[in-house]
C-alpha positions as CSV (number, residue, x, y, z in Angstrom):
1,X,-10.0,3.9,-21.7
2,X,-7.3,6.7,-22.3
3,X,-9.3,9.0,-19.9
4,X,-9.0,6.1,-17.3
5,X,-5.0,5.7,-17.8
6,X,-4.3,9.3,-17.9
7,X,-6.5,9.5,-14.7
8,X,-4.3,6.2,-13.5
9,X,-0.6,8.2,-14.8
10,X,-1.6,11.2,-12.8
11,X,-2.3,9.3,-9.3
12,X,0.7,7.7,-10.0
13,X,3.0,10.3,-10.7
14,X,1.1,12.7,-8.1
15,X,3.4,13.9,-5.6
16,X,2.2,12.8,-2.6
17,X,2.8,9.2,-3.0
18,X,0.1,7.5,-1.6
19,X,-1.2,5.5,-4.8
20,X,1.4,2.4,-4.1
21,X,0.7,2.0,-0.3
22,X,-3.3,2.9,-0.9
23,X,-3.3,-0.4,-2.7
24,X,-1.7,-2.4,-0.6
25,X,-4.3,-1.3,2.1
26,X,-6.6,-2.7,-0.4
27,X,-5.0,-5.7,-0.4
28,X,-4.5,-5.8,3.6
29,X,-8.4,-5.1,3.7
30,X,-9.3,-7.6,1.3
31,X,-6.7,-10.2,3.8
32,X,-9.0,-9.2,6.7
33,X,-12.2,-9.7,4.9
34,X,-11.2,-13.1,3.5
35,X,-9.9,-14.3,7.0
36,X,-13.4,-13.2,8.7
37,X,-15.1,-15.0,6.4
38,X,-12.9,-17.8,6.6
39,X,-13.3,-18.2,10.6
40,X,-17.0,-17.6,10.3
41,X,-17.4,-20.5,7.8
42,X,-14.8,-22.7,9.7
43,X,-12.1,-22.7,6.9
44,X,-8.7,-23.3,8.0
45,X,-7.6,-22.9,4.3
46,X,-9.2,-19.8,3.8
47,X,-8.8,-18.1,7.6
48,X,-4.9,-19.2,6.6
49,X,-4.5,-17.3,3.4
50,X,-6.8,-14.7,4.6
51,X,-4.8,-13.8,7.7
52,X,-1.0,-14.3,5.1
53,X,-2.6,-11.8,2.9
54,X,-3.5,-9.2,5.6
55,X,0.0,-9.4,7.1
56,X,1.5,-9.2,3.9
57,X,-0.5,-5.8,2.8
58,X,0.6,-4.6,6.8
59,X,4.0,-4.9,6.5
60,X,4.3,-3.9,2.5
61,X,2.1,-1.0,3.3
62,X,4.6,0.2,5.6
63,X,7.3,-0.4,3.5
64,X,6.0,1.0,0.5
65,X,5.0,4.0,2.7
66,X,8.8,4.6,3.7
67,X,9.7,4.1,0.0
68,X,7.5,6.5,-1.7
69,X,7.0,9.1,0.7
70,X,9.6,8.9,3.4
71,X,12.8,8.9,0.9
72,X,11.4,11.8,-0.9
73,X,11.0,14.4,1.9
74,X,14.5,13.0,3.5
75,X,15.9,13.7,-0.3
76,X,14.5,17.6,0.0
77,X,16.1,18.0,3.5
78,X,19.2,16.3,2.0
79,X,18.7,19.4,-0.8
80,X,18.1,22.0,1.6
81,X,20.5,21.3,4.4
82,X,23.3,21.1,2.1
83,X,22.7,24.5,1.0
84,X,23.5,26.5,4.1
């Protein structure tokens, strides 16, 4: 179990970023997987929540993508810009 949270601290902390919006793709895929089954079975309910959950991981992705990586690398140009 240690092994597995170490492994889990160091995707987090990694530097590129992409553990947070990597999940959210998860969940986007797991949306689109839910709402295909949900039209193929004729299920409003589940076509409904399956096509909220794939917008929801879309646009949170994208977010989470500007958030974790995007402010980062503005911060370094911040950083180097202000030293010439």
């Amino acid at each position: 179990m240690q092994t597995l949270l170490k492994a889990l601290d160091y995707i987090h902390e990694d530097e590129s970023g992409h553990a947070v919006p990597g999940f959210l793709s998860l969940v986007a895929a797991v949306g689109a997987v839910v709402l295909g089954i949900g039209a193929a079975s004729d299920s409003d309910v589940a076509s409904i929540a399956g096509g909220v959950v794939l917008a929801l991981g879309i646009l949170l992705g994208g977010v989470a993508n500007h958030m974790t990586i995007d402010y980062d690398i503005y911060a370094r140009l911040e950083k180097v810009e202000s030293k010439k």
